[in-house]
C-alpha positions, 0 to 999 in steps of 0.5 A: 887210323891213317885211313880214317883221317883221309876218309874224313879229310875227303868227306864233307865241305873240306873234302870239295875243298879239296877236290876243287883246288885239285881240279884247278891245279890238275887243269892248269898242269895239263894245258901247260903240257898241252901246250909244250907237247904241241910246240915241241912235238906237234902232238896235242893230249886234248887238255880239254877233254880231260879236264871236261872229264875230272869235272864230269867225276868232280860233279858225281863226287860232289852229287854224292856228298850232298844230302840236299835233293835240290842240289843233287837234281841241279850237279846232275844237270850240270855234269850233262855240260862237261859231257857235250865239251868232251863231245864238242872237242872230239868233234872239233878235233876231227872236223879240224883235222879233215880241213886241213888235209882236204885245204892243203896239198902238203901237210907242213911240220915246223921244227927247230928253234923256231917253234920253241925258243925264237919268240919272247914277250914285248911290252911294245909289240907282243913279242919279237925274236930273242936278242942275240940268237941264230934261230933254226927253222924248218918246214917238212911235208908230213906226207913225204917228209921232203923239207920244204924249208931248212934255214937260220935266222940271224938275230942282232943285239935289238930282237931284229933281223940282220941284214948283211948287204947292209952298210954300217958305216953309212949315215943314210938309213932304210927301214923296213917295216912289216910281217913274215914277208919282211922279215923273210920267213923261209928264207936265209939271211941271203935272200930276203927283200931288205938284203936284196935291197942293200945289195943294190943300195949304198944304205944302212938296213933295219929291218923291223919286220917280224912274223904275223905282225901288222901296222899297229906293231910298226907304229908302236915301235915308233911312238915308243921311241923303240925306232928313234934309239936303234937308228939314233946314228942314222943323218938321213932316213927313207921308210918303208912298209910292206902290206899284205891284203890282210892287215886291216884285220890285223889292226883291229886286234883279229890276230889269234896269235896275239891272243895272250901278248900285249901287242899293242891296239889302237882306237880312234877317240874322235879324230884321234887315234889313241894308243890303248895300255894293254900292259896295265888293263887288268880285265883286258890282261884277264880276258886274254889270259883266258883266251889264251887258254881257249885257244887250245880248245878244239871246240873253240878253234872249231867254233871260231873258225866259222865265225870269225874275221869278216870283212867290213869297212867299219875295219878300214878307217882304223888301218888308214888312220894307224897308216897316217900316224906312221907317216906323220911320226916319221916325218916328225921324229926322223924327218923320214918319207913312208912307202907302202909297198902293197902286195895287191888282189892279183892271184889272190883266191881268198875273198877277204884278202881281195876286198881288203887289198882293193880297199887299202889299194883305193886308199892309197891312190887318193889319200895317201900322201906319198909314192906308192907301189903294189906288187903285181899289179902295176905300180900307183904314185899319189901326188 
């Protein structure tokens, strides 16, 4: 009897109901998996794959309910396109697999808090560290298994990095601004840049650089007010942003670990620059939902990384502009002067890292109103 009742559950429309939801529901279980078992083990179950694979059976199944020829004919032409996603992962994968052992010299592994627990979601700017947290991080050489790194990552009340050369109990503030470089990945709290800074200064530090993050985080933080609150005992104020070649593209939204946040975008609407609302915009919030989940696709990534960021100078004014509006913010709410520190084209082997650093190099030598320095290839000031 109770064979009889399932059978005739599984039959018919209710049954490809049925099947259908269960697809759905399989498909999103296994890209949270995928995703937990690549941030924790750094081992990818090839979600898509799978989930080409259930559709492929999904197809078969339905083909066989229906009596209709016309739609029979149409399911068999569908299932040929689960079986090229399932080819193109497989292939993905590999071709993925071989650039990375033949561009790299060392095979790098992250473990620890790090990779797990360190970053949380921003309203303001995508994401930022946890509040109140030392967060471990460590990088090994797959091939050996040498640690190439093994540090901590002391974190404040505000998500930031503490610097602890910094003077508390100054009234003068410094703030930093910028990515990876700023915050200090790989490095202890003892050897980043804003703490060798305040060891040579009598200055209170902020630190509000974080990893991957670019100019429009930086601006966000100050339009939102997110600055003006953390320093608000702060009399006296010098700012200053530290630039690497590729924050043009940054800016203009190319940052595939923003997929899926609400990191902040920017447009210039005539000669404004208008702050885009991520956080309301439910087709921009569907579109990044989805591609958040391609991006666990092996075809895809594999696909994107033939085609994606190229330089063009339609990219820059959007830089430039983020860039003026920072220094015009601080100058407005904090009465602050803006540095750019630019890490320049010098040693660089990637040509789009070389074009955007001559680029933001030329910039800041005729239009940028302010003192500039750049790393490693002399030092430039603007008057």
């Amino acid at each position: 009897m109770r064979k009889e009742i399932l059978y005739k559950i599984t039959q018919g429309k209710i049954g490809v109901l049925l099947f259908s939801v269960l697809w759905i529901l399989i498909s999103l279980l296994l890209l949270k998996i995928d995703r937990i078992s690549k941030m924790r083990f750094d081992f990818s179950i090839m979600s898509f794959v799978w989930i080409s694979a259930l559709l492929l059976l999904l197809c078969v199944y339905y083909a066989r309910q229906t009596k209709i020829q016309g739609l029979k004919l149409a399911l068999s032409y569908f299932s040929i396109l689960p079986i090229c996603v399932i080819i193109g992962e497989v292939y993905g994968f590999y071709k993925l697999q071989n650039k990375d052992n033949k561009d790299k010299d060392c095979v790098l592994e992250s473990n620890g808090i790090y990779a797990t627990a360190y970053y949380e979601p921003n309203t303001i700017t995508g994401y930022r560290a946890k509040p109140n947290i030392v967060a471990t991080a460590q990088m090994l050489n797959k091939k050996d298994n040498s640690i190439i790194y093994d540090i901590s990552y002391d974190i404040n009340e505000f998500g930031w990095r503490k610097t602890k050369s910094s003077n508390n109990n100054s009234k003068q503030c410094f703030l930093f601004f910028g990515d990876s470089f700023t915050i200090g990945e790989g490095l202890n709290d003892n050897e980043s840049l804003p703490f060798y800074f305040g060891q040579q200064v009598d200055m209170k530090i902020y630190n509000f650089g974080f990893h991957g993050y670019g100019p429009h985080q930086a601006l966000a933080l100050l339009l939102s007010g997110e600055v003006k609150r953390t320093i608000k005992d702060c009399d006296e104020v010098i700012a200053l942003y530290e630039s690497l070649p590729r924050h043009i593209s940054r800016a203009n939204g190319f940052s595939p670990w923003e997929i899926g946040t609400k990191a902040p975008r920017f447009k210039i609407n005539g000669e404004k620059l208008e702050w885009l609302d991520t956080t309301t915009n439910k087709k921009s919030k569907f579109a990044r939902s989805i591609e958040y989940r391609l991006e666990q696709s092996y075809l895809y990534k594999f696909l994107q990384s033939r085609d994606t960021y190229k330089y063009d100078e339609k990219y820059n004014n959007l830089y430039f502009a983020i860039m003026l509006e920072m220094q015009k913010e601080l100058k407005t709410q904090l009465n602050a002067p803006l540095y750019v520190l630019l890490w320049d084209s010098n040693n660089l082997s990637d040509e789009l890292e070389v074009q955007e650093s001559n680029a933001i190099t030329q910039w800041l030598g005729t239009t940028f109103n302010n003192n500039i320095a750049t790393m490693g290839g002399g030092i430039y000031v603007s008057k």
